[in-house]
MMTF fields as JSON, N, C-alpha, C and O atoms, coordinates in Angstrom:
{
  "mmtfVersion": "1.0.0",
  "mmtfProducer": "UNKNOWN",
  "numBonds": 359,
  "numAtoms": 360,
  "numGroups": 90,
  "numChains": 1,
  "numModels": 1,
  "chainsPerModel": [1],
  "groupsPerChain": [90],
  "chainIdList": ["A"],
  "bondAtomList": [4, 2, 8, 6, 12, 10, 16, 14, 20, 18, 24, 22, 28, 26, 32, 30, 36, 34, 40, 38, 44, 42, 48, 46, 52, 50, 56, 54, 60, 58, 64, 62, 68, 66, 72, 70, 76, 74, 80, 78, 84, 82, 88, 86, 92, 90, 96, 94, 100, 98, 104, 102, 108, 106, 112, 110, 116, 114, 120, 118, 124, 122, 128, 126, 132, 130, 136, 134, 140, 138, 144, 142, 148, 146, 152, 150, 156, 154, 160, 158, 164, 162, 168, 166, 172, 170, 176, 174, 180, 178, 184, 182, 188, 186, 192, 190, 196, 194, 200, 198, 204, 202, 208, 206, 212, 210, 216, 214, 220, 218, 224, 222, 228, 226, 232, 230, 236, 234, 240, 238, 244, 242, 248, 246, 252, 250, 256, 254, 260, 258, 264, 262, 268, 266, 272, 270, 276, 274, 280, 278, 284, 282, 288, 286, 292, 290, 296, 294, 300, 298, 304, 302, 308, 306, 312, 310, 316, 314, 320, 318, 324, 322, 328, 326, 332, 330, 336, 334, 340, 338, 344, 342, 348, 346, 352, 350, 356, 354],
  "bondOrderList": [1, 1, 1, 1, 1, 1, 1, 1, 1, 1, 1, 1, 1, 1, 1, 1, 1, 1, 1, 1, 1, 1, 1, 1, 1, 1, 1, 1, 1, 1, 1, 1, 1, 1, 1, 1, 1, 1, 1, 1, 1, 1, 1, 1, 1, 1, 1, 1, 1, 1, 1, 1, 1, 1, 1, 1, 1, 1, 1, 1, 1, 1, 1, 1, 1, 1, 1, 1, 1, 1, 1, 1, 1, 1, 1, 1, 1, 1, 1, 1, 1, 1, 1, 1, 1, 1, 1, 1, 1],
  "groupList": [{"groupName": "UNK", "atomNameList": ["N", "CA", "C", "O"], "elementList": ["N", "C", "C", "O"], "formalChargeList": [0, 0, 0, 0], "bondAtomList": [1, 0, 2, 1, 3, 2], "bondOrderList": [1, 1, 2], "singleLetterCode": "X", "chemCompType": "L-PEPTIDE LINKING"}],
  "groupTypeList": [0, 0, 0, 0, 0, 0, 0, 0, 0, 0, 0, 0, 0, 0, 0, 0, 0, 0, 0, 0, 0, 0, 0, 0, 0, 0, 0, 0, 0, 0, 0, 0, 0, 0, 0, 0, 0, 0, 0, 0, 0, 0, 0, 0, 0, 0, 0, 0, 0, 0, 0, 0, 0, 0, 0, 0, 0, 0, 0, 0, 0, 0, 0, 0, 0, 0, 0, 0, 0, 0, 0, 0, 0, 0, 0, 0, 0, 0, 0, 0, 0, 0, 0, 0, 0, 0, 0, 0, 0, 0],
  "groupIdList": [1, 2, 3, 4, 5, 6, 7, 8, 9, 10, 11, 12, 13, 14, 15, 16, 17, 18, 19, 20, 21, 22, 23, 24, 25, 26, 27, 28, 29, 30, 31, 32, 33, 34, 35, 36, 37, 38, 39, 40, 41, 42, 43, 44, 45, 46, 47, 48, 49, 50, 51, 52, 53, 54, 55, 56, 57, 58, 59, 60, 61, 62, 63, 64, 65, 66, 67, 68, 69, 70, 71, 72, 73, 74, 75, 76, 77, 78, 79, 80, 81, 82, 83, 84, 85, 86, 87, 88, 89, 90],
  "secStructList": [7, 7, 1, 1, 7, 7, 5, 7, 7, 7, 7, 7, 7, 7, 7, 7, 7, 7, 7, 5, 7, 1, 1, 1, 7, 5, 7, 6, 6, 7, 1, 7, 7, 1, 1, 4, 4, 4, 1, 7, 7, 7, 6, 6, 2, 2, 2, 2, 2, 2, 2, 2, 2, 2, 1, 7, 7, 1, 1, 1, 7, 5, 7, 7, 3, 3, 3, 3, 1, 1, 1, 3, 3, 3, 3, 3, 3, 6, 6, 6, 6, 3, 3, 3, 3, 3, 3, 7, 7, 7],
  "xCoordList": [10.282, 11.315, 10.917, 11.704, 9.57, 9.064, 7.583, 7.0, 6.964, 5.777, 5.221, 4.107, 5.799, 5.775, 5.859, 5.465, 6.6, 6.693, 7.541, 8.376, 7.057, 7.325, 8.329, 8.342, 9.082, 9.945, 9.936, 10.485, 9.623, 9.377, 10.428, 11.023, 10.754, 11.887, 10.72, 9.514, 11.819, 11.752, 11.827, 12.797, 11.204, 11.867, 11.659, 12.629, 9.932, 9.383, 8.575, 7.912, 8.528, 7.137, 5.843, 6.019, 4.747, 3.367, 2.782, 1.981, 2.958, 2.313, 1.152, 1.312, 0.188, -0.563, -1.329, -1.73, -1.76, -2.536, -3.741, -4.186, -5.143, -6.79, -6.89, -5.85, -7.82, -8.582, -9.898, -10.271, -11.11, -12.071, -12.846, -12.443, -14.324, -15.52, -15.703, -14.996, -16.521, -16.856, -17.631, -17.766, -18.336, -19.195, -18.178, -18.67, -17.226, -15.497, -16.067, -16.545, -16.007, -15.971, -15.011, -14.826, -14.298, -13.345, -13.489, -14.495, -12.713, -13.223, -12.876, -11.693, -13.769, -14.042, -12.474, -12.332, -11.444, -10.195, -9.23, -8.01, -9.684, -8.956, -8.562, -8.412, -8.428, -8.518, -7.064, -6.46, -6.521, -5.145, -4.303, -4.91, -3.007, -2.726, -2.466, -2.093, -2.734, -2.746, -1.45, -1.359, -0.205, 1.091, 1.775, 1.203, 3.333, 4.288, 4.387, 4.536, 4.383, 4.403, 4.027, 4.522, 3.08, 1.611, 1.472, 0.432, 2.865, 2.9, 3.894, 5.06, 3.337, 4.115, 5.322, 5.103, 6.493, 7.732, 7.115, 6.387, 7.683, 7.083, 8.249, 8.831, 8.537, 9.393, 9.068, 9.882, 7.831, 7.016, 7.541, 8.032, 7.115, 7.953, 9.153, 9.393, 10.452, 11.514, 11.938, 13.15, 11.008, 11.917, 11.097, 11.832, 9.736, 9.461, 10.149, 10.339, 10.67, 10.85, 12.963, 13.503, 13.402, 14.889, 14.637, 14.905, 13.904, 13.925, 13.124, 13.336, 12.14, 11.757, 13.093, 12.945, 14.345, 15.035, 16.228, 16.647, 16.55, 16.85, 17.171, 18.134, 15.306, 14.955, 14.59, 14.333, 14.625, 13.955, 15.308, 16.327, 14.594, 15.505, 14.829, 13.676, 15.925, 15.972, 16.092, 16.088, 16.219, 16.187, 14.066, 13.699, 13.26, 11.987, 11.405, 10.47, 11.607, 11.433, 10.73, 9.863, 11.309, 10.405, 9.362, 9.525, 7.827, 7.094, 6.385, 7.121, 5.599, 5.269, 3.811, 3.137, 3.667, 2.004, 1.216, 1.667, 0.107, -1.204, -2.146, -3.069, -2.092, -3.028, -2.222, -1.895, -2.16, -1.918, -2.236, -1.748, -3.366, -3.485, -2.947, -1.971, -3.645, -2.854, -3.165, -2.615, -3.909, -4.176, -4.292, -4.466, -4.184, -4.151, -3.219, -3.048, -2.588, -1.54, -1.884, -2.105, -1.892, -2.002, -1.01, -1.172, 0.093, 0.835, 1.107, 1.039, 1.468, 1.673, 2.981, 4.117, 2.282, 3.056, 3.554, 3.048, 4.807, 4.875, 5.224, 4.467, 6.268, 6.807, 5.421, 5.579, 4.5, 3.019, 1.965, 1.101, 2.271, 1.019, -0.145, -1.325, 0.117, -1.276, -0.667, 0.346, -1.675, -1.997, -1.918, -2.693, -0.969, -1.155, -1.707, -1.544, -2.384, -2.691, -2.83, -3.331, -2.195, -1.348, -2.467, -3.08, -2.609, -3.554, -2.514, -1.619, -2.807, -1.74, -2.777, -3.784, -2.128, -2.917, -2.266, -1.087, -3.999, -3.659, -3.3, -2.958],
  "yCoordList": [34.689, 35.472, 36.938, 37.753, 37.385, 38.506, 38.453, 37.575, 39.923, 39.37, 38.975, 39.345, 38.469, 38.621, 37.032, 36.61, 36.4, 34.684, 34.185, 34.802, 32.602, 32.494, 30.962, 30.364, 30.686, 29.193, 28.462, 28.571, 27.184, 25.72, 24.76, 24.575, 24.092, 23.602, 22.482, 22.562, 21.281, 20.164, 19.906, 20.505, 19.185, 18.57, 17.391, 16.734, 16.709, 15.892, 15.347, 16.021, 14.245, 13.522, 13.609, 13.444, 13.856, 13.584, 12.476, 12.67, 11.024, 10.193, 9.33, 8.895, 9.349, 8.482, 7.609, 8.337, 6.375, 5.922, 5.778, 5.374, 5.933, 6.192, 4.932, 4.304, 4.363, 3.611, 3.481, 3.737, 3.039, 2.694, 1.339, 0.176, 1.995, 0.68, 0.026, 0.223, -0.745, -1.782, -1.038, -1.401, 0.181, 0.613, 2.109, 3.231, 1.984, 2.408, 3.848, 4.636, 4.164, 5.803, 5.453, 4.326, 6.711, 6.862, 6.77, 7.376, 6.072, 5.743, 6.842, 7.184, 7.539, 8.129, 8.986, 10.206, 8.034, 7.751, 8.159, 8.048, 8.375, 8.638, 10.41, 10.987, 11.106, 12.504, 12.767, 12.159, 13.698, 14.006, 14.049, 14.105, 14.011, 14.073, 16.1, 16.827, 16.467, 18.047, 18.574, 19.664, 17.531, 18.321, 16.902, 15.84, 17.089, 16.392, 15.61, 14.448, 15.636, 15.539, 14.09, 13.112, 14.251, 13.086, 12.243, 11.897, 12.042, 11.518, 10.271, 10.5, 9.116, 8.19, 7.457, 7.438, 6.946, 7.03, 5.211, 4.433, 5.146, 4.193, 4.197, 5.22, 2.643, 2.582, 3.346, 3.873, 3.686, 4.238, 6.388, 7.28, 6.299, 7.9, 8.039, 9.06, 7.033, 7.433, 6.994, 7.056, 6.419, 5.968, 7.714, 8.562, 8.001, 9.406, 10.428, 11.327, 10.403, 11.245, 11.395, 12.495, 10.728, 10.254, 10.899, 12.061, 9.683, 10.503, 11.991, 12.568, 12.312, 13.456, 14.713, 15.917, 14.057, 14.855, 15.088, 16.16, 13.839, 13.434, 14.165, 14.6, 13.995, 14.482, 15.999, 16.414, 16.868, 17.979, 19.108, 19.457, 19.427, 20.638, 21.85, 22.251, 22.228, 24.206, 25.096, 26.32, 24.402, 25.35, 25.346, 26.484, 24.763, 24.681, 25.021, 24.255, 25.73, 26.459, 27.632, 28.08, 27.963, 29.897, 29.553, 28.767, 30.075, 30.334, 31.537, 32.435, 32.073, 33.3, 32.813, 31.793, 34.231, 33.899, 34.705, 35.653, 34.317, 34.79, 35.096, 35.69, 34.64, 35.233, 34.212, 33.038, 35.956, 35.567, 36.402, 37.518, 36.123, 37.325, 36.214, 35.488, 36.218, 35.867, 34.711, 34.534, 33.411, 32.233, 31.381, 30.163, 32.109, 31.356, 31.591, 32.808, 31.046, 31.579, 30.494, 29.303, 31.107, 30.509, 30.835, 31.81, 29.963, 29.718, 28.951, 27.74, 30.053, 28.999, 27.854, 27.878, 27.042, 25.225, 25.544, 24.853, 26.81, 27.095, 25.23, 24.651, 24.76, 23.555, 22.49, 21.76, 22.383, 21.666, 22.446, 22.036, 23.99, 24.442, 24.389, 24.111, 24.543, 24.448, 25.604, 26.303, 25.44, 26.242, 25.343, 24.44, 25.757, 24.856, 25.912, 27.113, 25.356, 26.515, 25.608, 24.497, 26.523, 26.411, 27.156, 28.141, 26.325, 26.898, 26.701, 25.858, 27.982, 27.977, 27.061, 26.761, 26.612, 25.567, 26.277, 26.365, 27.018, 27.563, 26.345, 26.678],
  "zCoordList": [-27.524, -28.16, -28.146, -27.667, -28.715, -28.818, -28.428, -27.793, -29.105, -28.807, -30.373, -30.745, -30.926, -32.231, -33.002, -34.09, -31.806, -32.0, -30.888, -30.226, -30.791, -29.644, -30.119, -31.195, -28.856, -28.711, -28.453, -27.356, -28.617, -27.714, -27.737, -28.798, -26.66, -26.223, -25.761, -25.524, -25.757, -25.464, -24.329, -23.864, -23.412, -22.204, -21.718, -21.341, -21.593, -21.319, -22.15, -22.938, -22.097, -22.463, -21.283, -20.076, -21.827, -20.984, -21.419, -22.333, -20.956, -22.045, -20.889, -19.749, -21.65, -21.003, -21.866, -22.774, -22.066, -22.569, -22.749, -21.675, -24.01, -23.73, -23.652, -23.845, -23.429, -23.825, -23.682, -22.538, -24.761, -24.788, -24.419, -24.4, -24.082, -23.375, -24.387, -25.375, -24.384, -25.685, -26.437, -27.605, -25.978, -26.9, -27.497, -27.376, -27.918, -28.442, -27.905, -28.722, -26.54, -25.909, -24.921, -24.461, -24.572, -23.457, -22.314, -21.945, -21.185, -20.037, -19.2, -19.215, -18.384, -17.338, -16.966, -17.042, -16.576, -15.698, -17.45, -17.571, -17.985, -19.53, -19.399, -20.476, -18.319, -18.531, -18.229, -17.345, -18.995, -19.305, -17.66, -16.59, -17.791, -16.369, -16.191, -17.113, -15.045, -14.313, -14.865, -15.429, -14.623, -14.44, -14.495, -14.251, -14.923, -14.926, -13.71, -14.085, -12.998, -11.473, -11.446, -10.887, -12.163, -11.896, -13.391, -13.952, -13.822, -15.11, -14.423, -14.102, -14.277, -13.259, -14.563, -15.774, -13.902, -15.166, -15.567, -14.949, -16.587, -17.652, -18.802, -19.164, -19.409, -20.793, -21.465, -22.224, -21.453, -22.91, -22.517, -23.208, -21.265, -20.948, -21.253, -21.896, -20.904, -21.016, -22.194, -22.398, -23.307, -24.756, -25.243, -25.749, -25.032, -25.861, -25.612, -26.432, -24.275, -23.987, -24.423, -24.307, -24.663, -25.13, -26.444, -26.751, -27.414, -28.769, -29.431, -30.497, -28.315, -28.317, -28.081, -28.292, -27.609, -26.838, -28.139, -28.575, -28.518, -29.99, -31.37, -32.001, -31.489, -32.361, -32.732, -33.862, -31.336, -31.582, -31.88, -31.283, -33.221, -33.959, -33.482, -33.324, -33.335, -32.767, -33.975, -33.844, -35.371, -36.66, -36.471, -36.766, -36.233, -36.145, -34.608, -34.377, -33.726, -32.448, -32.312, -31.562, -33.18, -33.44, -34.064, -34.997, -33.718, -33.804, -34.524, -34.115, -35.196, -34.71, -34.412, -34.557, -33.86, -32.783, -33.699, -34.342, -33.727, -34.081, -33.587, -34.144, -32.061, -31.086, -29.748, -29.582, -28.737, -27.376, -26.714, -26.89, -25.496, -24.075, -22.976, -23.169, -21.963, -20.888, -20.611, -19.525, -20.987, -20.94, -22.176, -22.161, -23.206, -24.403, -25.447, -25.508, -26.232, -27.195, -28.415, -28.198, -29.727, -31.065, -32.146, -32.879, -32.253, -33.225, -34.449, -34.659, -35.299, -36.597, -36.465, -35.992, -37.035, -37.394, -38.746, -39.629, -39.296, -40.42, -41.107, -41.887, -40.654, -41.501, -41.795, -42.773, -41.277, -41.276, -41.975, -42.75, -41.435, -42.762, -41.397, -41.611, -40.694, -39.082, -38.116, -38.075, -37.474, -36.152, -34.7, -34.384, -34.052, -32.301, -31.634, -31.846, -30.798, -29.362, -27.889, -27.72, -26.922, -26.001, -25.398, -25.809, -24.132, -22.675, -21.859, -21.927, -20.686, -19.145, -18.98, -19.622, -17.69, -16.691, -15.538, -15.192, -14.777, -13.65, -12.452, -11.317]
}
């Protein structure tokens, strides 16, 4: 919006599932997917991604930022009372 706060819009789900070894740590092949691209479609994608689509109010979109240069941005979660932060992915 500005540089002052920013907007998030809905579009996709990224869903992938962890799972753990017997000794309860994450397996290897557990690492987030790069890009949408490579998020293969699944019930579980297209039901999050439906009621994600749903559910998401645009009265809660604006942001304001608390810290952003050119690869990182930190915004307040006013309705939660938190902080998100957002990495580009070159």
């Amino acid at each position: 919006v500005n540089e002052l706060v920013c907007r998030v819009d809905f579009d996709q789900a990224w869903f992938k599932p962890f799972y753990v070894d017997e000794d309860g740590k994450m397996t290897e092949e557990d690492v987030p997917y790069a890009s949408i691209e490579q998020v293969p479609d699944s019930v579980g994608k297209s039901i999050i991604t439906n009621v994600g689509n749903l559910m998401f109010l645009e009265s809660v979109s604006v942001f304001p930022v608390s810290y952003m240069d050119d690869d990182l941005c930190v915004f307040d979660f006013e309705l939660l009372g938190t902080r998100i932060v957002a990495r580009k992915i070159k």
